[in-house]
C-alpha positions in Angstrom: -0.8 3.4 9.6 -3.2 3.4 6.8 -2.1 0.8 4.0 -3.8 0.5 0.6 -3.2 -3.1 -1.9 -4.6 -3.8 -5.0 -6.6 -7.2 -4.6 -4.4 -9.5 -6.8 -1.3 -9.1 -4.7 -2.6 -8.8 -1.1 -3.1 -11.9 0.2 1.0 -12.6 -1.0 2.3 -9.4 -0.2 0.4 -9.1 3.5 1.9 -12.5 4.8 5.2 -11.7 4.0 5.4 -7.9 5.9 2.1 -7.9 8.6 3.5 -10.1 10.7 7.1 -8.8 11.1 5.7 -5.0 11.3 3.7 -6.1 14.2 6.4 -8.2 16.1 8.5 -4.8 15.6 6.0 -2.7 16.3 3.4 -3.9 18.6 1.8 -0.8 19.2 1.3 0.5 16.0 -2.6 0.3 14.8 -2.6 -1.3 11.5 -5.1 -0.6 8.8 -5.3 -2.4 5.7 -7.8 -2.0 2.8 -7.8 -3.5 -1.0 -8.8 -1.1 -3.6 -8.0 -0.7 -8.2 -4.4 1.7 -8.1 -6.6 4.6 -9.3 -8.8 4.2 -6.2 -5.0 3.7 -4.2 -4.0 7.1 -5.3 -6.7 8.9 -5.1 -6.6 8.2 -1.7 -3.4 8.9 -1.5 -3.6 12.3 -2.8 -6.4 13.0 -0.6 -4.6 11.7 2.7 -6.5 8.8 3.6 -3.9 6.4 3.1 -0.5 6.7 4.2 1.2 4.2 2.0 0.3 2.0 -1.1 1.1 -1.2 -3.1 -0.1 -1.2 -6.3 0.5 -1.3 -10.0 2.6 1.0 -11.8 3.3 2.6 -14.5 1.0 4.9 -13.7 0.8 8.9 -14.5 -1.3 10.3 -12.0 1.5 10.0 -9.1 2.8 13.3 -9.3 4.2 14.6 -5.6 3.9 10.4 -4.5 6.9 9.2 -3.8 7.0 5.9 -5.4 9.7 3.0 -4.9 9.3 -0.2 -7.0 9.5 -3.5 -4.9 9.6 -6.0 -7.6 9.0 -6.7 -11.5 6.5 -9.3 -12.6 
């Protein structure tokens, strides 16, 4: 699985779901990358990444679905 962040909330976000996705899934290849949300869903849109953290509001998620996981 291809997983996108945006750098100010990986390095909180990854400790809290890596390691249980791993212990559930131990076979499951794991790739993780930090990129701006515009960069997020553009690869998104172009099926690099298969899911994404990152900052919304944001217009240019049309056909993404898109859950929110918390408010700051």
């Amino acid at each position: 699985v291809r997983i996108g962040l945006i750098p100010t909330i990986a390095p909180f976000l990854l400790k809290s779901f890596v390691p249980e996705l791993v212990n559930s899934h131990p076979d499951l290849e794991i790739n993780i990358s930090e990129s701006p949300t515009r960069e997020l869903v553009h690869r998104l849109n172009h099926g690099s990444l298969d899911l994404a953290l990152l900052s919304t509001p944001n217009e240019s998620l049309p056909g993404l679905m898109e859950r929110t996981l918390y408010f700051e």
